[in-house]
N, C-alpha and C positions, 0 to 999 in steps of 0.2 A: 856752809850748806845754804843755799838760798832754797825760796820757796816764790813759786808762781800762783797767781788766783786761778781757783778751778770756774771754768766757765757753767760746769755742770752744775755744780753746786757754790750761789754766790757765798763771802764772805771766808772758804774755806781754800785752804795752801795744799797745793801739790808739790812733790819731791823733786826736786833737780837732779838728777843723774849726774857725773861727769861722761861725755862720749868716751876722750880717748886716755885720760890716764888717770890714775888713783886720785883723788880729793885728795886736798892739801894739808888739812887737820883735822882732828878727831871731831867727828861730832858727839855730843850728849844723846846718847838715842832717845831719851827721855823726852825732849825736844820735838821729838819725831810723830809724838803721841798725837793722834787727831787729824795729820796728815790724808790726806787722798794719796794713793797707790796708784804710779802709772800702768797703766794697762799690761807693758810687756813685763811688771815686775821690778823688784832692784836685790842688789847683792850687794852687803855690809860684810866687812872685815872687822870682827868682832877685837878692839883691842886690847882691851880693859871691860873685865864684868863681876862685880863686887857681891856675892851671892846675898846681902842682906839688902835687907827692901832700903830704898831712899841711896844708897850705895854707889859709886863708882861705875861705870854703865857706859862705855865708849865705842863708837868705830868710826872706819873708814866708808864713803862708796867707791864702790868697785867701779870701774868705767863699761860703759853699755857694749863699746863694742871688744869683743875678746877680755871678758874679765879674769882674771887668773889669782890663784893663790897660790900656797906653798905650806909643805908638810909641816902640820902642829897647829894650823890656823883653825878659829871657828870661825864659821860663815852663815848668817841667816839670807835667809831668799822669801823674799815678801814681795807679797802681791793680792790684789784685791781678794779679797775672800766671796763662798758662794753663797745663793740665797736657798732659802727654801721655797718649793716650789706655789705654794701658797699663799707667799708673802703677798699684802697687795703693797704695801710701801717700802722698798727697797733701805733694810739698815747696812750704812758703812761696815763691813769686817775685814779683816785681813785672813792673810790665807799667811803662815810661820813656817817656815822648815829650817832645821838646825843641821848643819852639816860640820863634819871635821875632815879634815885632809888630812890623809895619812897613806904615808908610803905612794903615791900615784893617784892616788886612787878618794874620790868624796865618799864618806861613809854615813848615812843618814843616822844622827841623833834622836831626834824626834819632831814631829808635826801637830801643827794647832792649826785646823780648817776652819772655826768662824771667830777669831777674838776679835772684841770691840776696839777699835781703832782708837780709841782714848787709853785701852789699860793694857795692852798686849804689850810694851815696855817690861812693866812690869811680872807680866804672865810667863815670859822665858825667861827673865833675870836669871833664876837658879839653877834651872836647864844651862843656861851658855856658861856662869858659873864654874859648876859641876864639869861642861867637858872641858872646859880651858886647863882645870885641875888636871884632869885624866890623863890632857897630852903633856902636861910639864912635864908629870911620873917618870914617864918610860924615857925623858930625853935627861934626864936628872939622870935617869942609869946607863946613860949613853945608847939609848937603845935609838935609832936611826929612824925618822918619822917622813925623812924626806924633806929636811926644811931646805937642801936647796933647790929642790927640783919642783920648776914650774908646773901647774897643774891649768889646763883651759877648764875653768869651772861649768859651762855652760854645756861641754861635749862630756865632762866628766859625769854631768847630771844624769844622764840619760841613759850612761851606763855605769850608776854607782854600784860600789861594791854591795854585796848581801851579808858581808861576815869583815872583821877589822881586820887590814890583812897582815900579813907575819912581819913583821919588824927584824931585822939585822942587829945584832949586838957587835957595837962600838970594841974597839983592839983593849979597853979600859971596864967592860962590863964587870962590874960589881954585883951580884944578887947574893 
């Protein structure tokens, strides 16, 4: 992952995207900590998330244009967070959303609207965690999450699902 100087603020690195294909190796999201947020956002392919603090903590970026996932994946969507209206000096936040892809379809986990750009690493650890857990379960019992079918995460956002939606049991389902 490389990092560019933010013009707006000297001394501090903003995120590199990749345009058109997946980043090459995992990054340390930890890494990420204190970073500047482009403007339109970015989308990590959560690899590896080790629920205990200091832990294991990996992804991918998604490429800016047409980023796509695939059922059983967690995907955070980060982007600058807001201020409050009264602020007179503008604190860096980010703006977190946790999504899983399941069966077609992005289903919203949960959202964090101002964390401090130094600790928000650590603020969803247990969150991405927790649902990387949640999708193992159901494909442990062959339950069908959609891992081969591509998902355009950017159209899927917009109209995520409001409920997790039914899964297909595998010819081998066990319960």
């Amino acid at each position: 992952m490389a990092a560019t100087p933010d013009k707006s603020a000297p001394g501090t690195a903003r995120m590199e995207i990749p345009t058109d294909d997946v980043a090459d190796e995992d990054v340390d999201v930890r890494t990420l900590a204190g970073q500047r947020l482009p403007a339109e956002g970015v989308w990590l392919w959560v690899t590896a998330a080790d629920g205990t603090p200091g832990g294991e903590f990996t992804a991918l970026f998604l490429p800016r244009n047409r980023p796509q996932a695939s059922g059983g994946d967690v995907l955070l969507r980060l982007s600058p967070g807001t201020q409050d209206a009264g602020e007179q000096r503008p604190v860096p936040t980010a703006r977190v959303l946790e999504w899983a892809v399941v069966a077609g379809s992005l289903v919203p986990v949960a959202a964090w609207d101002r964390l401090d750009l130094d600790e928000w690493p650590e603020a969803v650890r247990a969150t991405v965690a927790f649902a990387m857990g949640a999708l193992t379960e159901p494909e442990a019992h062959h339950a069908d999450v959609g891992a081969r079918e591509q998902v355009d995460v950017e159209t899927a956002e917009s109209s995520a699902a409001t409920r997790f939606p039914s899964l297909q049991k595998g010819a081998r389902a066990r319960y």
